[in-house]
C-alpha positions in Angstrom: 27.6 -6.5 21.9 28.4 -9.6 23.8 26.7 -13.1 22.3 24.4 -15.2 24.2 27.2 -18.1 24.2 30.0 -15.9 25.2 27.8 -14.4 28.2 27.5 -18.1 29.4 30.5 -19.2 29.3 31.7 -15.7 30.9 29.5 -16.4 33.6 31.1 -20.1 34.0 34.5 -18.7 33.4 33.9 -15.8 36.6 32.4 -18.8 39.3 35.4 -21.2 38.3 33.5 -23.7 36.0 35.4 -23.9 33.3 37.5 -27.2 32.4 39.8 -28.5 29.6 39.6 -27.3 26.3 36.5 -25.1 26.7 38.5 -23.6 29.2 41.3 -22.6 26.7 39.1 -21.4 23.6 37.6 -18.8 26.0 41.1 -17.2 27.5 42.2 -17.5 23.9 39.0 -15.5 23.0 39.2 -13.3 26.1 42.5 -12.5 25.4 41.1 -10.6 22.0 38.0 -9.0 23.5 38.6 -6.1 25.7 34.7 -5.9 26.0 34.7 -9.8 26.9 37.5 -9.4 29.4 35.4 -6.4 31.5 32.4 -8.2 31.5 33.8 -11.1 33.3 35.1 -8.8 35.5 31.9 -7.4 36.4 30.4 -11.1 36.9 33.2 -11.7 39.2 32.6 -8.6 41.0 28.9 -8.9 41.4 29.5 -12.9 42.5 32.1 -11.7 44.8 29.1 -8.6 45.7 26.7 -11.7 46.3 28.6 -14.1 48.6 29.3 -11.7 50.8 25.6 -11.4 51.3 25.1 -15.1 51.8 24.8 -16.3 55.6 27.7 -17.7 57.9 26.9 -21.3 57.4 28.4 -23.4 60.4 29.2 -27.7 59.6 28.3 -30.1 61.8 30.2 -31.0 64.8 30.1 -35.1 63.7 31.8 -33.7 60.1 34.3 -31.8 62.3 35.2 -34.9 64.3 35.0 -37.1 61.2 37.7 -34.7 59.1 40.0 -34.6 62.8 40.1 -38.3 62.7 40.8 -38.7 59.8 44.2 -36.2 59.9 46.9 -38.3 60.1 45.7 -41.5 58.7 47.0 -42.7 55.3 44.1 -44.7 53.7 44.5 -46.7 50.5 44.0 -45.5 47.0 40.5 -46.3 45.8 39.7 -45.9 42.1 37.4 -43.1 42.0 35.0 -44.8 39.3 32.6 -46.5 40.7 33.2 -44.8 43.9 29.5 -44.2 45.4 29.4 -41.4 47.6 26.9 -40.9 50.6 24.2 -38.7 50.1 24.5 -36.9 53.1 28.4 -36.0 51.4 26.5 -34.3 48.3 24.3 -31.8 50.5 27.0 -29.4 50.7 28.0 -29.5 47.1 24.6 -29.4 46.3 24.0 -26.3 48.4 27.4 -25.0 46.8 25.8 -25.7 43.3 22.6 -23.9 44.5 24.4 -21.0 45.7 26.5 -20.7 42.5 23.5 -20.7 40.4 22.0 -18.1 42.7 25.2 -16.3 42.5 25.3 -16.4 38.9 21.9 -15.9 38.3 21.7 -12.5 40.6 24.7 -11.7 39.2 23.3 -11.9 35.6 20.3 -9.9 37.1 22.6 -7.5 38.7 24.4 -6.8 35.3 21.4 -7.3 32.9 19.8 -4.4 35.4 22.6 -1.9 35.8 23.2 -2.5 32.1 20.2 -1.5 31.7 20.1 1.6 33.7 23.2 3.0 32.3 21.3 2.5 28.9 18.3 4.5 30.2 20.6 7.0 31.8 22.1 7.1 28.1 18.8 7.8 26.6 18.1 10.2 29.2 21.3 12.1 28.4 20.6 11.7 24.5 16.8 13.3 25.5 18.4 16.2 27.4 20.9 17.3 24.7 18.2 16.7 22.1 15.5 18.7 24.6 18.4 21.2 24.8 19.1 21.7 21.0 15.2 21.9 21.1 15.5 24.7 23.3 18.4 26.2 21.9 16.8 25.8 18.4 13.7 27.5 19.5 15.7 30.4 21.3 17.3 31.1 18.0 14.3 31.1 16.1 12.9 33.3 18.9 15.3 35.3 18.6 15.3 35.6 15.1 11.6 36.0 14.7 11.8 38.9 17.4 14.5 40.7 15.1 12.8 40.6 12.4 9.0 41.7 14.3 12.0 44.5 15.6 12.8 45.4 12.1 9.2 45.7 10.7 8.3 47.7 13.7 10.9 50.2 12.6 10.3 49.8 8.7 6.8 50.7 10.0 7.3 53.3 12.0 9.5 54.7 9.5 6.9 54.8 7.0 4.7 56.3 9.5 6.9 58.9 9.5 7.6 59.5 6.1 3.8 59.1 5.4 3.6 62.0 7.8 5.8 64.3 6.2 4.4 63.6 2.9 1.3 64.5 4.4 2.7 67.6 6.0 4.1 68.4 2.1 1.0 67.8 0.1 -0.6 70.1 2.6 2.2 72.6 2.1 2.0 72.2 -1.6 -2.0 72.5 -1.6 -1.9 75.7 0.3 1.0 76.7 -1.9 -1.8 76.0 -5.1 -5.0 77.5 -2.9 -2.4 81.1 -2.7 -0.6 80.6 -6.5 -4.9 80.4 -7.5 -5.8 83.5 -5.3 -2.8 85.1 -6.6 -4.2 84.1 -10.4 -8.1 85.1 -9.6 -6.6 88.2 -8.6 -4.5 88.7 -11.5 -7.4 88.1 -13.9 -8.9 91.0 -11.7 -6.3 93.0 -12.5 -5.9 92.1 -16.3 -10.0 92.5 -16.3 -8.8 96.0 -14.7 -6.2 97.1 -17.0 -7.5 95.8 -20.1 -10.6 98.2 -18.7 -8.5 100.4 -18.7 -6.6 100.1 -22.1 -9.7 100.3 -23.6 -11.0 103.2 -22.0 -7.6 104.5 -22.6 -7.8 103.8 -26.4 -11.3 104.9 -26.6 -10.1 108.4 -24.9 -7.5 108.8 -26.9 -9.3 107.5 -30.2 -11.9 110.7 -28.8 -9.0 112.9 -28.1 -7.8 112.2 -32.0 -11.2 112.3 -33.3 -11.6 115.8 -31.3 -8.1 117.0 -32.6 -10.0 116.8 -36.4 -12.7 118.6 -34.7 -13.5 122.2 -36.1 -14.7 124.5 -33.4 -15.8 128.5 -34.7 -16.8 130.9 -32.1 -18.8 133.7 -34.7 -19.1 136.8 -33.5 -21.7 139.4 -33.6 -22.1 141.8 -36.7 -25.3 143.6 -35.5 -25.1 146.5 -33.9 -28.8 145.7 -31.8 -26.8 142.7 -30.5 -23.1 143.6 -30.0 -23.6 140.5 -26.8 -24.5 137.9 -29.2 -21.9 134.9 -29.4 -22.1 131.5 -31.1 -20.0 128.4 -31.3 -19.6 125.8 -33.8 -18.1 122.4 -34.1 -17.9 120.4 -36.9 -17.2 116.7 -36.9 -15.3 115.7 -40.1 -16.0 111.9 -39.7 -19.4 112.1 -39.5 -20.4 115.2 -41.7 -22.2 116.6 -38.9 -22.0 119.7 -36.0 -23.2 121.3 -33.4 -24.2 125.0 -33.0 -24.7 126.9 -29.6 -26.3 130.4 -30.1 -26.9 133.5 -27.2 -27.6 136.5 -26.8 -29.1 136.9 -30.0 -32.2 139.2 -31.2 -34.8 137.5 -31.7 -35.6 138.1 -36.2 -38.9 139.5 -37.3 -41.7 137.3 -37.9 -41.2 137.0 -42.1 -37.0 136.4 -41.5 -35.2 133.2 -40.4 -31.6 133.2 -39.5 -29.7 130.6 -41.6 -26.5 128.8 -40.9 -23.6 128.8 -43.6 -20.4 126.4 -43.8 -17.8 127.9 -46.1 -15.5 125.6 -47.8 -12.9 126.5 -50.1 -13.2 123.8 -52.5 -17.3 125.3 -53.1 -17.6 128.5 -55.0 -20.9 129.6 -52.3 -21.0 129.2 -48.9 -22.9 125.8 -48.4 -26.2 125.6 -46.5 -26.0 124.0 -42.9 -30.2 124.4 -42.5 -31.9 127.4 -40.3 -31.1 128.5 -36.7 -34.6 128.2 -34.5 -33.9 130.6 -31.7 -35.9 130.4 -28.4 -38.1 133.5 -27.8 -38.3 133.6 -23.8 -34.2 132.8 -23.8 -32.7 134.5 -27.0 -30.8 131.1 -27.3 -30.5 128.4 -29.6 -29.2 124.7 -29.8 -29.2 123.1 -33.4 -27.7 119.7 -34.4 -27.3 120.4 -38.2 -26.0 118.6 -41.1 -24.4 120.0 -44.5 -26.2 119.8 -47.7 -23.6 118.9 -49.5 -20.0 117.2 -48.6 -17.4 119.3 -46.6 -13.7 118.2 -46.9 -12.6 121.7 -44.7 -14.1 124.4 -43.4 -12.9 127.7 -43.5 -15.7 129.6 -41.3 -18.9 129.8 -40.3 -21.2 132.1 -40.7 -25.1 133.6 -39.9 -27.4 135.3 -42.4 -30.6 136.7 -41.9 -32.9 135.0 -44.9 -36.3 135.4 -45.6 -39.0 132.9 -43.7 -38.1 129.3 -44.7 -34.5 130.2 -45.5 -32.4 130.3 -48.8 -30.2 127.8 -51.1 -27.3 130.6 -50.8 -27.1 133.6 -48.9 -28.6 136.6 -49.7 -29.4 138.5 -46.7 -27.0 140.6 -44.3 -24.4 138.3 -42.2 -25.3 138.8 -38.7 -22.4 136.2 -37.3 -19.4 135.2 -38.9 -16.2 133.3 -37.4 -12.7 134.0 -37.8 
């Protein structure tokens, strides 16, 4: 930046004003300031700019005639101190000096203002890169921010889908559990079913092995009045007790019972198995009996014909016996 003096005496130094030793300290100091040298060269140019827009200014014809006459004529030296010159000789300087000033003065304007547009324009330039680097700053982050809104979009959508296809899994898996619990229901069904089964399996075959120990006597007929008659027996071991079926059989007289016998080898007598109550209108009979003592095995069976109420051993005819 160019100092206050240095501008003034630049301004001096472009209109000629400048004398004697000032004169010389400024070339010596414009000779080592570029930036001094091309501001004087502006001032000249913008005085230069400025005189050409000045009037023609025409002298009067009596100076004319004054400055002819006086071509040609030697006058004597005068000492120029205490020379007095005419006033009306100082109006053209004067309007010289005026013009200079104006000159120098417009000039300065002239400068001062286009120095300080070029400033502005400099600002203005600084303001557009900044507004651009605004611009471009934002567009980055734009872009940025719109990558990144791109990339949670697809995150999301992504988990969308994988949210869907767990969805369509766990619905897969629970009708997977609603079947494998059907399945198990029904299982239980059929374990209910077999173990049923099992049981009435064991229970038949527990009969079945029970009925194996079983003693069953058909007795066949001994009377000659009754040659039809036929009885069955069976004898149940386990519980000491039998059943006896009788038909066909004649029907005993009035003072007689016929008595049931069990023989058993381990008894001397046959052992007492209670009487045999015979239907009259059917000839048949149906007793449940029991022995009166213990039976380990029986051997046979057999029917005697007692007196009324019966006997503790037989000793009436045998009217049945089994094989």
């Amino acid at each position: 930046m160019i100092e206050d003096r240095n501008d003034e005496l630049a301004t001096l130094h472009a209109l000629g004003l400048l004398e004697g030793d000032e004169l010389a300290r400024f070339e010596k100091a414009l000779a080592g300031d570029p930036a001094l040298r091309k501001h004087v060269e502006e001032l000249r140019t913008a005085a230069a700019s400025l005189a050409h827009l000045a009037p023609a200014a025409h002298p009067p014809q009596a100076l004319k005639d004054r400055i002819l006459a006086t071509v040609g004529r030697k006058r004597p030296a005068e000492p120029v101190r205490g020379r007095v010159l005419p006033f009306p000789n100082l109006i053209p300087w004067a309007v010289a000096a005026c013009l200079a000033v104006s000159a120098l003065w417009s000039g300065r304007l002239y400068l001062g203002q286009r120095s300080e547009n070029a400033l502005i324009r400099e600002q203005q330039k600084l303001a557009d890169l900044e507004l651009r680097g605004v611009r471009d700053r934002m567009e980055a982050v734009q872009i940025v921010r719109q990558r990144e809104l791109d990339d949670a979009e697809r995150r999301l959508t992504d988990a969308g889908r994988r949210n869907s296809d767990s969805l369509r899994e766990m619905a897969g898996l629970q009708k997977q559990v609603a079947e494998a619990r059907l399945k198990f229901a029904d299982a239980c069904v059929r374990a209910d079913d077999a173990e049923q089964q099992i049981a009435q399996l064991a229970h038949k075959l527990k009969d079945e092995g029970d009925l194996a120990q079983f003693k069953i006597a058909t007795l066949a007929s001994m009377l000659g009045n009754s040659p039809q008659a036929v009885a069955v027996a069976v004898w149940n071991p386990m519980k000491q007790q039998g059943m006896l079926k009788v038909s066909k059989l004649a029907m005993p007289a009035s003072d007689k019972d016929y008595e049931l016998w069990a023989i058993d080898p381990q008894y001397a007598s046959p052992v007492c198995c209670g009487l045999v109550s015979m239907d009259p209108s059917t000839g048949e009979a149906h007793v449940i009996f029991t022995a009166h003592r213990p039976i380990n095995g029986v051997a046979k069976f057999a029917i005697s014909l007692e007196n009324k109420g019966g006997m503790p051993e037989p000793h009436g005819p045998i009217v049945m016996l089994s094989e």
